[in-house]
C-alpha positions in Angstrom: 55.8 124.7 -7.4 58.2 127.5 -8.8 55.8 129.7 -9.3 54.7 129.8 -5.8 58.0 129.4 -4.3 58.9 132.7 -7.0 55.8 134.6 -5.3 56.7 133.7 -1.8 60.3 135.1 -2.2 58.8 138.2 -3.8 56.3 138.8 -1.0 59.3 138.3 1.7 61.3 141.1 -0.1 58.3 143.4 0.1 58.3 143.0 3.3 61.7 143.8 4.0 61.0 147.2 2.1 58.3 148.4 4.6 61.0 148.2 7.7 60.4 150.8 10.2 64.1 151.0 10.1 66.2 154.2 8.8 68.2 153.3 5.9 72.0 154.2 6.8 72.4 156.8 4.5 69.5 158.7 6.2 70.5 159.3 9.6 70.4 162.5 10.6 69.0 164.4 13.6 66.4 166.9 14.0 68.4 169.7 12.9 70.1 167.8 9.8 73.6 166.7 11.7 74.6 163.6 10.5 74.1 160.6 13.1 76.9 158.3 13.2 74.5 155.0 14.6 71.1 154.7 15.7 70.1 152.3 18.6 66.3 151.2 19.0 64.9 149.9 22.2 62.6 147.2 20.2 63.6 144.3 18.0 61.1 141.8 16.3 61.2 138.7 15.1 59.5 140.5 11.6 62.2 142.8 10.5 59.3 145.4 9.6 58.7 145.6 13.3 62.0 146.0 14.2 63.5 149.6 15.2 60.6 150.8 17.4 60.2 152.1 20.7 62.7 154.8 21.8 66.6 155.6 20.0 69.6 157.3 21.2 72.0 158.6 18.9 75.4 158.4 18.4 77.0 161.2 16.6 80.8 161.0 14.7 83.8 160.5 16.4 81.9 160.2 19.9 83.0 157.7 22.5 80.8 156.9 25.3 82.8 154.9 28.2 79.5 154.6 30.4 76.5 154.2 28.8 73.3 156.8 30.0 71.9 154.1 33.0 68.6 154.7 31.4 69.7 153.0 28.0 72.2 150.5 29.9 71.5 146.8 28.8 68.5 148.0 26.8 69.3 148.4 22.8 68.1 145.7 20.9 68.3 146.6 17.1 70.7 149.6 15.7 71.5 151.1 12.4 74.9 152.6 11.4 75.6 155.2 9.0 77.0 155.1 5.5 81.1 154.9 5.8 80.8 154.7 9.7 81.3 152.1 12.2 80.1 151.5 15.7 82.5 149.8 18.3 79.8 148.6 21.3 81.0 146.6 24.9 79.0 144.8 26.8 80.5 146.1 30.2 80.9 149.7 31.2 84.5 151.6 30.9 84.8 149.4 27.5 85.2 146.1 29.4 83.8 142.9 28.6 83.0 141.5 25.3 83.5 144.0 22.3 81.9 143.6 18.6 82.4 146.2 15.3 79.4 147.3 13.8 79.6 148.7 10.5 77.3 150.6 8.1 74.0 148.7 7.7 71.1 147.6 9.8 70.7 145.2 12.5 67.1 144.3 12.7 68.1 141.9 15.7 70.6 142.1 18.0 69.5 138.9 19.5 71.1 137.0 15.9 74.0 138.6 16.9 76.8 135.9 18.6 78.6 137.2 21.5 81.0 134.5 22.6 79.9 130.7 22.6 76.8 131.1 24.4 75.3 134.7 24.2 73.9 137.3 21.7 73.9 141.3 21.6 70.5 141.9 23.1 69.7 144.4 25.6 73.9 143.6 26.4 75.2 147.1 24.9 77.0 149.0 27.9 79.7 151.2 26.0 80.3 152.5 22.3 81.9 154.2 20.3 81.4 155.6 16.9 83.5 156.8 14.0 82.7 158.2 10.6 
């Protein structure tokens, strides 16, 4: 019984390796600028299918009042750069709930607690992000 329980917690950390999600440390834009945070359209319930779909980047030291309407209520998994940390709101003009991200993945935003009821997903209206 060890032995399986031993080679099913090996499998589950192979798993986690093939992520389609940017380690922190690597965020960095198409001409090599450092990204501050990284916020994915597409979550999954299997952390390797997490991070998909389409991303918009938040670069150091940028603050972001009013979310792009196209990405409004629409991130649900992110990634935050080595030594930075991202500041999100769940209502435009920085109103409404507020959570602190820092460096590390979130495969889910939907495991994410926002007040006694409610989670993070697709709930991301403002940000703001320092390095």
């Amino acid at each position: 019984m060890k032995v399986v329980f031993a080679l099913l917690l090996c499998a589950l950390c192979f798993l986690g390796l093939d992520a389609q999600c940017p380690e922190p440390n690597t965020l960095k834009d198409f001409e090599g600028n450092k990204i501050c945070a990284r916020m994915f359209e597409h979550s999954n319930y299997y952390y390797e299918q997490s991070c998909g779909g389409e991303y918009i980047d938040a670069y150091p030291n940028e603050d972001v009042p009013i979310i792009p309407s196209s990405w409004n209520n629409r991130i649900s998994s992110l990634v935050v750069n080595k030594l930075c940390s991202l500041t999100v709101w769940s209502r435009t003009k920085k109103n409404g709930k507020k959570k602190k991200f820092s460096s590390g993945i979130v495969y889910r935003l939907k495991d994410v607690q926002q007040g006694l009821f409610g989670n993070w997903d697709n709930d991301i209206s403002a940000y703001y992000c320092v390095c």
